[in-house]
N, C-alpha and C positions, 0 to 999 in steps of 0.2 A: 789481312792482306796489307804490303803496302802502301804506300802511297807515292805518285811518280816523285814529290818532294826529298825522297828520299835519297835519289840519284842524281837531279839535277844541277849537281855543281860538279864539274870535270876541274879533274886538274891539271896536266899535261896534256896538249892535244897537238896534234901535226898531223893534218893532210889537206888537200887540194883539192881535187874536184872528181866527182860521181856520179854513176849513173844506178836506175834502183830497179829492181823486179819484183812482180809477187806471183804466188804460183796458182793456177786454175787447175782441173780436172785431170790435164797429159802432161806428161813430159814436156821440158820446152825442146824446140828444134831450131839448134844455134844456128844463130844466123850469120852472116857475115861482117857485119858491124859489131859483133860483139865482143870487145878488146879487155884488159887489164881486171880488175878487180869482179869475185864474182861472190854472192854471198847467199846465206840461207837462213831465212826465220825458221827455229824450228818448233812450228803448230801442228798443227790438221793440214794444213796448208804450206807452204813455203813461199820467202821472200828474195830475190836477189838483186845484189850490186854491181855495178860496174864504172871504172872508172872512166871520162871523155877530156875534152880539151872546151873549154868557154870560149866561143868564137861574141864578137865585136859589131856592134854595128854602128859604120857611118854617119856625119851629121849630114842630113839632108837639108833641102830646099827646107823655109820654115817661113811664116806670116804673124809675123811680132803682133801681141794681142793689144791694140791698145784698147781701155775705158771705156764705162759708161755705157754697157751696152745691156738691152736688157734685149733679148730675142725673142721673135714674133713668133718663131718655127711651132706648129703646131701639125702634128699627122695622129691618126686613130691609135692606138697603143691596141696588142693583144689584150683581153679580159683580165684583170688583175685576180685571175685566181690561179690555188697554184694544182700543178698537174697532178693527173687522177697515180693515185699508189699504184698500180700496175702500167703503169708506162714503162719503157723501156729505157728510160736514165736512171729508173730508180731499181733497175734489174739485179739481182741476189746473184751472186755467183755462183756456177756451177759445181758441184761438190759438198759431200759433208763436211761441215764446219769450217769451211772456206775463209779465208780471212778476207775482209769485206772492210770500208769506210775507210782505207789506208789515207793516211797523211801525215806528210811531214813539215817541223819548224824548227829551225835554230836552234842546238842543243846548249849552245855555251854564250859567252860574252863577244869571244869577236870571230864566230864562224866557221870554228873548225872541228865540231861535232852538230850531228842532228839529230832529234828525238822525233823515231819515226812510232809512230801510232795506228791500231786497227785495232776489229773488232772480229772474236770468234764468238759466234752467234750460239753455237750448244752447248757447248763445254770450252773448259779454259785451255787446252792443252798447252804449252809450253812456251814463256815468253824469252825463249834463251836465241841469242843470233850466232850463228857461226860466220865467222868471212876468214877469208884468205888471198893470197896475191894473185892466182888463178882457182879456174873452175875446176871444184871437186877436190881442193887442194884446202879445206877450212882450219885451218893451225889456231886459228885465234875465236873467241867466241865474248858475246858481251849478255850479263843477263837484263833483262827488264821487269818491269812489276806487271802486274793485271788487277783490274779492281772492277766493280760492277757496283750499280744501284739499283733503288725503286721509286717508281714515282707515283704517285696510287698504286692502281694494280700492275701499272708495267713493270716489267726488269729486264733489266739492259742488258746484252751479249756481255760476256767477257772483254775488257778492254784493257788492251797491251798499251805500254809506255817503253821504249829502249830506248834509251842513250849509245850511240853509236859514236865511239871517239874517232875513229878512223874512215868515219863517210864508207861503210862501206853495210852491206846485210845481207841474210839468206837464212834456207832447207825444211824441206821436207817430202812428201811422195808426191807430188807433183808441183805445177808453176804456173805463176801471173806474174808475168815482165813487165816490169818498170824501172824507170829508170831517173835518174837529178842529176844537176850540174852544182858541183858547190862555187862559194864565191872565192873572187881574188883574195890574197892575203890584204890585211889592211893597210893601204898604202892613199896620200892624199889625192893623186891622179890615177887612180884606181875606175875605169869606166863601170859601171853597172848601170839596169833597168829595172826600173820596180815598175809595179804594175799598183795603182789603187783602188781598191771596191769597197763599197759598203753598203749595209739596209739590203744584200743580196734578194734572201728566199730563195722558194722553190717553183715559180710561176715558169710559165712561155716567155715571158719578157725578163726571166732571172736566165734562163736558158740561152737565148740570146745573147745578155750581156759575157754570160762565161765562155761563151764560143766566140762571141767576137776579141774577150782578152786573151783566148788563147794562141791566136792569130797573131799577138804582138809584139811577139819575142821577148816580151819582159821574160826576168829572170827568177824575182819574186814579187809575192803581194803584201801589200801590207793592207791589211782590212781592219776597216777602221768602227767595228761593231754592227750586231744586230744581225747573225748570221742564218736560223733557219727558220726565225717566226714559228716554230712550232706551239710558242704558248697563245696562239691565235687557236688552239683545239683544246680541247678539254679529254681528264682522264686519260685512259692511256693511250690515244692518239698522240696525245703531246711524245713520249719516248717513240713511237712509232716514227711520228716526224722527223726527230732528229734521226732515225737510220736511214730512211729515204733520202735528208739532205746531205748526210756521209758518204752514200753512195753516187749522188747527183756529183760531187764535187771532187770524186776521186781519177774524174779525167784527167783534172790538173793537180788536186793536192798530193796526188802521189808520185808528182813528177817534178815538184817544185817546191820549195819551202812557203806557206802562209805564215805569216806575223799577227801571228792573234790580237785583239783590243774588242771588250766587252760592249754590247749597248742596252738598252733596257729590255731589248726582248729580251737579255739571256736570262734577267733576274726571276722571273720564274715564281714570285710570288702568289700561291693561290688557295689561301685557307682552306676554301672551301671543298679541297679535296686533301685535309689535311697537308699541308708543302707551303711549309714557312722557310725554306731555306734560301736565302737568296745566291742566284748562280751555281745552283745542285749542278743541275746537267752540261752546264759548259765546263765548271771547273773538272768536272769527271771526266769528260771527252776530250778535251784541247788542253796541252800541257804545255807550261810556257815556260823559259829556261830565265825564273826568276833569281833563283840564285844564285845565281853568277854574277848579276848584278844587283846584290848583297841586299834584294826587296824581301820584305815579309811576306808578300800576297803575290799570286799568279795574278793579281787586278792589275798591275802597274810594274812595270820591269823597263829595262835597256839593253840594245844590243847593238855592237858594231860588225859592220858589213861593205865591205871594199873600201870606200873613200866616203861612207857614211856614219854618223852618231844617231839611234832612235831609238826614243823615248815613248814608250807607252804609256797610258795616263787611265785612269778611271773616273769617266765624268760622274760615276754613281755609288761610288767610295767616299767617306770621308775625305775632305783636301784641305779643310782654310787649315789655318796656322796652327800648327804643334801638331798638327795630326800625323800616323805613320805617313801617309802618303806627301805630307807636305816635306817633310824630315826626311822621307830618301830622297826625293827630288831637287831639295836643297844639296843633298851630297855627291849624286848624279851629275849635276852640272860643275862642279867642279872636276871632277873627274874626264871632261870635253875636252878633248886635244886637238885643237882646229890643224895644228900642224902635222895630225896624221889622219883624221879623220873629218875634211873640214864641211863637210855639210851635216848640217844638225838638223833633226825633223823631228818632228811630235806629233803624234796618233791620238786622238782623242775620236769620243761618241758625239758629243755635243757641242755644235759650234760657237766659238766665242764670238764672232761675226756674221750675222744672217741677216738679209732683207726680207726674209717670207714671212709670210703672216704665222704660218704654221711655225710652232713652238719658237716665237718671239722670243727674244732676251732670256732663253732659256738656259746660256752659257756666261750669265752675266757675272754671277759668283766667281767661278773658275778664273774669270778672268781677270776681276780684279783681286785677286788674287793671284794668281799666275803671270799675267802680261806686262811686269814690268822685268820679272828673270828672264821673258822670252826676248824682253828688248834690249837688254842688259848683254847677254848672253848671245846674240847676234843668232838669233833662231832664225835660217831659211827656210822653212815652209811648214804650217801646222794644216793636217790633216783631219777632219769631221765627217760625221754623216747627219744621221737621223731626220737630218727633213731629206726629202723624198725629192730633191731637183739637184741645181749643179748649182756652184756660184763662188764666182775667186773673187779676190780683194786686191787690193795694191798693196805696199809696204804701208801698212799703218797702224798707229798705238792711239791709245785714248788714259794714256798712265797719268795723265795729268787733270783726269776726271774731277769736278767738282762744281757740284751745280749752283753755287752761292757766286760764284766767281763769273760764272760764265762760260768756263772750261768744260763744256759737256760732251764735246764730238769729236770722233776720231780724225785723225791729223796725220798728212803723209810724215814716215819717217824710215831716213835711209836704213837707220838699224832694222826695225820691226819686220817681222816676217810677211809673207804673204798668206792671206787664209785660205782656204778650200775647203769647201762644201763637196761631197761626192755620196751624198745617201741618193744614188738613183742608180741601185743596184736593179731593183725590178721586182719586189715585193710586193702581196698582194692586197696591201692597204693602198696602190695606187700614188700617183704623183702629187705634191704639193705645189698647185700651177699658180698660186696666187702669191705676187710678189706686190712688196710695200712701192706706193704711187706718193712721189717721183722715187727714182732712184737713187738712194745714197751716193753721197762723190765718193766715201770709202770703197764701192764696189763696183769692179773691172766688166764684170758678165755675170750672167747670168740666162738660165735658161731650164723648165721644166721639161726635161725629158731621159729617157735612161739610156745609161749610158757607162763609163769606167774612163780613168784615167791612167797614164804613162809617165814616170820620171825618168829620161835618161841622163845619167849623169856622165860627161864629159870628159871633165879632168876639175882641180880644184875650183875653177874658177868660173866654169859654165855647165848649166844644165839645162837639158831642153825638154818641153811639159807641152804634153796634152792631154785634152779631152773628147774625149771619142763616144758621137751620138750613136747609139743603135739606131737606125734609118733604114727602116725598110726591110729589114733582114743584111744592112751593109752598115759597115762601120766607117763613121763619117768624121774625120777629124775635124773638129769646131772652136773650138780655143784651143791656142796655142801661143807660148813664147818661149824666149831666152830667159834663162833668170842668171842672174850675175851672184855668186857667191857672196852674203854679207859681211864677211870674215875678212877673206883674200881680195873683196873688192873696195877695202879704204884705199885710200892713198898711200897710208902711211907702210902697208903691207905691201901693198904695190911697187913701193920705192925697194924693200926689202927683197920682194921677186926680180926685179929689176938686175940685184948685186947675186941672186943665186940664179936666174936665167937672161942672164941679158940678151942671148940670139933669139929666143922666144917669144919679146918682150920691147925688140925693138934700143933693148940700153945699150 
């Protein structure tokens, strides 16, 4: 069989935006929204497309987050365990060999294909898409790969990988509708909404968190590791787990693109049932469009997205110096074009900045090793999870590290990113409530509770960020601010914008 590796580097792409279907037990019965592009996986099952228009949302009222806060907020959290296998999020679709655990991400470099993914559970039948410019009209088709594993005694469904250059998919004897929005072309005032999660699971309080981001008009996710805790089970529950989490998550993944980034649950090492392979099952299931941005490993890729640059990182991959990972990332960032994509963001598992006691200075490596390209570089905002609470930073670096001198503690700096912590997806190892007494002055908030975050990006210059507590069964926006672009908010750039928008700009 192949390997999804094998497809994922497009060469030509041109299209805009889509919407996705896949096919259940009946016929679908068109509805009236159902406009432009219509397509068909042809399985056991069937998938279609359609194309939409990406509507925009407004800046609102907003409460600038300032420092130093550590919050008291404390209410009973559901049981951190995760839901019983026959619940009904984790319900099997109707039909033989039904294609099931659909998800889509980013097929190419700057967003104009998607590699849409699922799983036929009996048999492979056919990973071929047909699309065309209307329904029942399929003139064009794209093929995909399938591959399967074992992990003890389990074995995993057949699982499809398609590269879709034209945003579009479909067919076969019946239908499951879904449907995506693709993004703007890359431009630097390009508005978009990402959504942030991470250290998910499959709990009452993972459930939660994913119905309340889905409520929040973001557009994509970028999840920043540690996706179904499955290796919390043993033998062949562990593959059982991952299809329950496939199918728990295909409310939204099959309607929106995820930005995959690995964390330690994914590696999977466990002798003792023979399985030394680190990353088996995620690199089998989640296909990342590494090659496009010219990575050796699905561990660590880039991709551009409206009036974004992002970088994926593998905290559990070889990094310091000369390693592959360190050597595409040195050539990645040159390749940054703040004047078409000026916000730069970095995905990681393990934070370079955390006050929790739980897994201390556990991104200390990385960082000194990383944190002087990201200050260099005018990185606005890096991304983490793995401790199990919330907690942002200010602009600050510690590149001048050196404990003989004195030089030991992070230091505001206009360049330096801001950190985030967001491992309080809702997994059911429970919350990390114990934060370091006093509070560092490098850190803005902080807070144990589960919850997700919102990037909306503006135009080049502003973007506006929250954090949204699950409370109650309501989602509670909690920190919150403006962030002013590091790029476009020198002076020097400033004077620049000034001579290309001076009515905008007040010159």
């Amino acid at each position: 069989m192949r390997s999804a590796s094998n497809y994922l580097d497009p060469a030509s792409l041109s299209s805009t935006v889509n919407h996705l279907c896949i096919s259940g037990p009946h016929p679908p019965s068109p509805g009236n929204d159902l406009k432009g592009f219509c397509t068909r996986f042809v399985t056991m099952r069937s998938l279609f497309l359609r194309v939409s228009f990406l509507a925009f949302i407004s800046l609102g009222s907003v409460s600038i987050g300032y420092g130093g806060v550590t919050s008291k907020f404390v209410r009973s959290e559901w049981p951190s365990i995760d839901i019983p296998v026959n619940h009904e999020v984790f319900a099997i679709p109707k039909g033989h060999n039904a294609p099931q655990q659909v998800h889509i991400t980013q097929g190419d470099y700057d967003g104009k294909a998607v590699i849409i993914s699922w799983v036929t559970p009996d048999e492979p039948g056919s990973s071929k898409v047909k699309y065309g410019a209307s329904e029942k009209n399929y003139d064009r088709s794209a093929e995909g790969t399938i591959n399967n594993y074992t992990f003890h005694e389990y074995k995993s469904g057949y699982i499809h990988h398609c590269l879709v250059n034209d945003l579009e998919i479909g067919s076969g004897d019946s239908v499951r509708e879904f449907w995506f929005q693709t993004p703007p072309r890359i431009d630097p005032d390009a508005p978009y909404k990402f959504g942030i999660i991470g250290d998910l699971g499959q709990t009452y309080n993972s459930l939660s968190t994913l119905e309340h981001y889905m409520h929040s008009g973001a557009q994509a996710v970028l999840f920043v590791g540690d996706l179904s805790y499955a290796d919390r089970y043993q033998y062949n529950d562990v593959g059982l787990r991952w299809d329950t989490w496939g199918r728990f998550l295909e409310q939204s993944t099959a309607y929106q693109p995820w930005i995959w980034s690995a964390g330690n649950h994914e590696i999977e090492y466990m002798p003792y049932m023979g399985e030394v392979t680190p990353f088996k099952s995620y690199i089998h299931r989640y296909a990342t469009p590494y090659v496009a941005s010219k990575s050796n490993s699905p561990m660590w890729y880039a991709i551009r997205r409206a009036s974004a640059h992002i970088i994926v990182l593998s905290s559990y991959s070889p990094f310091v110096k000369y390693t592959l990972q360190w050597q595409w990332l040195r050539e990645e960032l040159k390749k940054v074009d703040r004047e078409k994509t000026p916000w730069l963001i970095v995905l990681m598992h393990v934070p370079m900045y955390s006050s929790n006691e739980v897994h201390f200075m556990e991104g200390e490596s990385m960082r000194s090793v990383y944190e002087k390209w990201f200050v260099r570089k005018k990185v606005d905002l890096v991304f983490a999870g793995h401790v199990h609470a919330y907690e942002r930073s200010y602009h600050i670096s510690n590149i001048n590290y050196n404990v003989s001198s004195g030089d030991r503690y992070p230091i505001p700096e206009k360049s330096a990113p801001i950190y985030v912590t967001v491992g309080d997806g809702g997994n059911q190892e429970g919350l990390a409530g114990k934060f370091r007494d006093p509070q560092p002055d490098y850190s803005a908030f902080r807070e144990a509770s589960y919850g997700h975050s919102t990037l909306e990006i503006k135009n080049r210059t502003h973007a506006l960020y929250h954090w949204n507590r699950n409370n109650d069964g309501k989602k509670e926006a909690t920190d919150s601010f403006i962030i002013l672009n590091r790029y476009w908010a020198s002076n020097l750039t400033r004077r620049k914008m000034r001579k290309c928008y001076p009515s905008n700009l007040g010159g």
